[in-house]
Chimera marker file (.cmm) of the C-alpha trace (Angstrom):
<marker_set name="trace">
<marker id="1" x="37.848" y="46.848" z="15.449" r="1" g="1" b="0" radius="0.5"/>
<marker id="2" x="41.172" y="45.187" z="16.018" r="1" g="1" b="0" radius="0.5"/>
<marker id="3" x="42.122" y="46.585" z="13.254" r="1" g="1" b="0" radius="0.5"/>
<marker id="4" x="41.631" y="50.339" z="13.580" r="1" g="1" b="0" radius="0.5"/>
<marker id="5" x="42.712" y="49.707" z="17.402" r="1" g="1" b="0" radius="0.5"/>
<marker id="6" x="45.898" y="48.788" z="16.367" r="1" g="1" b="0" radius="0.5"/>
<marker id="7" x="46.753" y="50.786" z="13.493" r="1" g="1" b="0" radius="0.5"/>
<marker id="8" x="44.837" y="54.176" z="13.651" r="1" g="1" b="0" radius="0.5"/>
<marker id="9" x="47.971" y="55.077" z="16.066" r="1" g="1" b="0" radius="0.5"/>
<marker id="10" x="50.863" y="54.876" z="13.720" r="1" g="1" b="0" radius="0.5"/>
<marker id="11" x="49.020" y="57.510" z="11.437" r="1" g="1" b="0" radius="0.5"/>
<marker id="12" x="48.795" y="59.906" z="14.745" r="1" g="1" b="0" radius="0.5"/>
<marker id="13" x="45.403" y="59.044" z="15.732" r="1" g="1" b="0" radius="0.5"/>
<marker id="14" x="46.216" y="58.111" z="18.989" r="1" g="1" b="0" radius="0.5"/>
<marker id="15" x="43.190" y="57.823" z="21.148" r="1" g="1" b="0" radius="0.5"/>
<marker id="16" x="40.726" y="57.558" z="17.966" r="1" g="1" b="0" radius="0.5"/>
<marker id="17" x="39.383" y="54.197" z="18.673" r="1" g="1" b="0" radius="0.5"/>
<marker id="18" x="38.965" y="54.914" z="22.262" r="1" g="1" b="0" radius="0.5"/>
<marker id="19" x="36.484" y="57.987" z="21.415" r="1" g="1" b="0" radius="0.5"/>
<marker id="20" x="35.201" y="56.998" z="18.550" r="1" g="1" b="0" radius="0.5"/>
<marker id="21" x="34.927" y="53.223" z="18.427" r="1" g="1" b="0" radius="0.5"/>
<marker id="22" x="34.685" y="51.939" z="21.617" r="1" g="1" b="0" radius="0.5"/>
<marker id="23" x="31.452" y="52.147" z="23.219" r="1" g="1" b="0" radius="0.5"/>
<marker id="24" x="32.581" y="52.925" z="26.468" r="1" g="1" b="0" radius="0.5"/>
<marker id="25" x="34.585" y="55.950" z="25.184" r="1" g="1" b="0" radius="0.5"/>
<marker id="26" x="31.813" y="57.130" z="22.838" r="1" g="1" b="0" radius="0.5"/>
<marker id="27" x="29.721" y="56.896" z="25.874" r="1" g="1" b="0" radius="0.5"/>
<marker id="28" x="31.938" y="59.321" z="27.907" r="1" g="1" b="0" radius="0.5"/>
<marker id="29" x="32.437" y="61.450" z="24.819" r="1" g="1" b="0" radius="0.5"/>
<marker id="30" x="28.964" y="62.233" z="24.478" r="1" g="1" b="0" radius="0.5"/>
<marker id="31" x="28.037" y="62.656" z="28.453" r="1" g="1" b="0" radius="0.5"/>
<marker id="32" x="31.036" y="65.509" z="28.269" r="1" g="1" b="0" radius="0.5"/>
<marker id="33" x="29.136" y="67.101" z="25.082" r="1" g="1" b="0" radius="0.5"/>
<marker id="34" x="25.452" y="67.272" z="27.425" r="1" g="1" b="0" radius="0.5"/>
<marker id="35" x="27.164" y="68.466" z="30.717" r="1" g="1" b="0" radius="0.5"/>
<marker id="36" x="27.486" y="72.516" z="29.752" r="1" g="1" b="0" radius="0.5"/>
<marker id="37" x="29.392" y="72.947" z="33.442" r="1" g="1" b="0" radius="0.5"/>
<marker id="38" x="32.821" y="72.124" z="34.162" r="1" g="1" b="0" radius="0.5"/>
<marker id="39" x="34.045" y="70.303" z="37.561" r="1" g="1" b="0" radius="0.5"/>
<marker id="40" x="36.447" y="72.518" z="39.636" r="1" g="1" b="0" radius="0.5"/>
<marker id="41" x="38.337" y="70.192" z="41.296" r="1" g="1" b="0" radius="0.5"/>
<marker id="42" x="41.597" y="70.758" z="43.500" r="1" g="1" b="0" radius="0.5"/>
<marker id="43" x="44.640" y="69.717" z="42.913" r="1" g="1" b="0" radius="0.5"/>
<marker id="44" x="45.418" y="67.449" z="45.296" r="1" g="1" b="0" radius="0.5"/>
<marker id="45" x="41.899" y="65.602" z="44.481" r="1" g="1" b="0" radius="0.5"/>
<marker id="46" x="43.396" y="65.449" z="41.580" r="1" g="1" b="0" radius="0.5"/>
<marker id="47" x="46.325" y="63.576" z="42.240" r="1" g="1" b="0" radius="0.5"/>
<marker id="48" x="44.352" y="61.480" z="44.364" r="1" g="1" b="0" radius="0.5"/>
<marker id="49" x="41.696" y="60.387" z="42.582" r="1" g="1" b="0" radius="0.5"/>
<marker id="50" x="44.637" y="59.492" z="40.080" r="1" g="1" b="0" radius="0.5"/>
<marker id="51" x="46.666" y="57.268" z="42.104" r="1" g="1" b="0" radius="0.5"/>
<marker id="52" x="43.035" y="55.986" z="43.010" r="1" g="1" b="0" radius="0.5"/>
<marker id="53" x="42.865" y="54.882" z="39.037" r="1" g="1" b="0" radius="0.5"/>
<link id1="1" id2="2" r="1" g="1" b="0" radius="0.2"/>
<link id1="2" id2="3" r="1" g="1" b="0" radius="0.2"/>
<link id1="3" id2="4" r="1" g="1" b="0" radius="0.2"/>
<link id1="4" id2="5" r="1" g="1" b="0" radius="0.2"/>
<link id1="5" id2="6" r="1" g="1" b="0" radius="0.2"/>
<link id1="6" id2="7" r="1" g="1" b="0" radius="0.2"/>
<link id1="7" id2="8" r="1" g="1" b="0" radius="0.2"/>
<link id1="8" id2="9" r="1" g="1" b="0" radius="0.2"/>
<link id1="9" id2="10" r="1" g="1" b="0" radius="0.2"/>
<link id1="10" id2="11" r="1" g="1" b="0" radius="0.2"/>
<link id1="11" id2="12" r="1" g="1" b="0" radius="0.2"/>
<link id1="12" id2="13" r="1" g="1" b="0" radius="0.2"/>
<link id1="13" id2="14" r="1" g="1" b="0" radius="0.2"/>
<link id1="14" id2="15" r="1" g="1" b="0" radius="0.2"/>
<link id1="15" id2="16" r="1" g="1" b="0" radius="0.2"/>
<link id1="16" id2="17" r="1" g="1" b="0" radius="0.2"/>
<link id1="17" id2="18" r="1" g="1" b="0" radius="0.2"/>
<link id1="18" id2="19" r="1" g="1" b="0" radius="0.2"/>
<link id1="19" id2="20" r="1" g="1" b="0" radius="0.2"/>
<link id1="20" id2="21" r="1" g="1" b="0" radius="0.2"/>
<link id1="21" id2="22" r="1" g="1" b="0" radius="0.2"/>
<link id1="22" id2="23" r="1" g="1" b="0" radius="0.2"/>
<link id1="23" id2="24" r="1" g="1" b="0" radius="0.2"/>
<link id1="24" id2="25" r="1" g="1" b="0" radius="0.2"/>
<link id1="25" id2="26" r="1" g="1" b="0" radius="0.2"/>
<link id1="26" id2="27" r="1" g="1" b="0" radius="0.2"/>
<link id1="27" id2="28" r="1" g="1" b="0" radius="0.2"/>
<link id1="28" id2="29" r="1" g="1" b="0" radius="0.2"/>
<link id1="29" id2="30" r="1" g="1" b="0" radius="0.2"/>
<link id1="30" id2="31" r="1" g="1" b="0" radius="0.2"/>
<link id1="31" id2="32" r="1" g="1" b="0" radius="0.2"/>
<link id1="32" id2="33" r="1" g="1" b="0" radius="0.2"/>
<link id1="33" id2="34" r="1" g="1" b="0" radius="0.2"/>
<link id1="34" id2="35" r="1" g="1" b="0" radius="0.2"/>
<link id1="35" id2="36" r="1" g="1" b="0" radius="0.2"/>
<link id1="36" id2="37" r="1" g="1" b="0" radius="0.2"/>
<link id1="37" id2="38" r="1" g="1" b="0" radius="0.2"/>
<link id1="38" id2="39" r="1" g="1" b="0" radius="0.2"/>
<link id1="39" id2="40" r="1" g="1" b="0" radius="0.2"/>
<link id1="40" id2="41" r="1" g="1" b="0" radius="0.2"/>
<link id1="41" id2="42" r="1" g="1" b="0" radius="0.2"/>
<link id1="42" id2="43" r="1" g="1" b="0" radius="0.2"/>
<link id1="43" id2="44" r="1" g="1" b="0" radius="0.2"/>
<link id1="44" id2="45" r="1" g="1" b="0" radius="0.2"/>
<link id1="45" id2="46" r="1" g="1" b="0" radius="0.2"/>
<link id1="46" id2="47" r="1" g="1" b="0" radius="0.2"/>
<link id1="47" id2="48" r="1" g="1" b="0" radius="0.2"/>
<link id1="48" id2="49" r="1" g="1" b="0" radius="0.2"/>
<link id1="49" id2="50" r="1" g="1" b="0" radius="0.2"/>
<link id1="50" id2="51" r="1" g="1" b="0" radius="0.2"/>
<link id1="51" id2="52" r="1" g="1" b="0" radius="0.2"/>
<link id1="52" id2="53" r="1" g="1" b="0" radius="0.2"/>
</marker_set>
């Protein structure tokens, strides 16, 4: 997994291992695919949920 972590990215998969290998990423991938309803968020919840990251 090392492997395709670090060279998946130099053939312009970027985030490949992230969403496809990782289990935490394939996790999030598929809860996205069962929710059918988007989050409308504001923009400054936005920003600060990501300075909160």
């Amino acid at each position: 997994m090392l492997i395709t972590a670090f060279v998946y990215p130099f053939f312009g998969m970027k985030s490949y291992y992230c969403t496809h290998v990782c289990p935490f990423g394939s996790i999030q991938e598929l809860a996205a695919r069962c929710v059918s309803y988007k989050l409308k968020m504001k923009p400054t919840t936005v920003k600060r949920l990501d300075m909160f990251r």
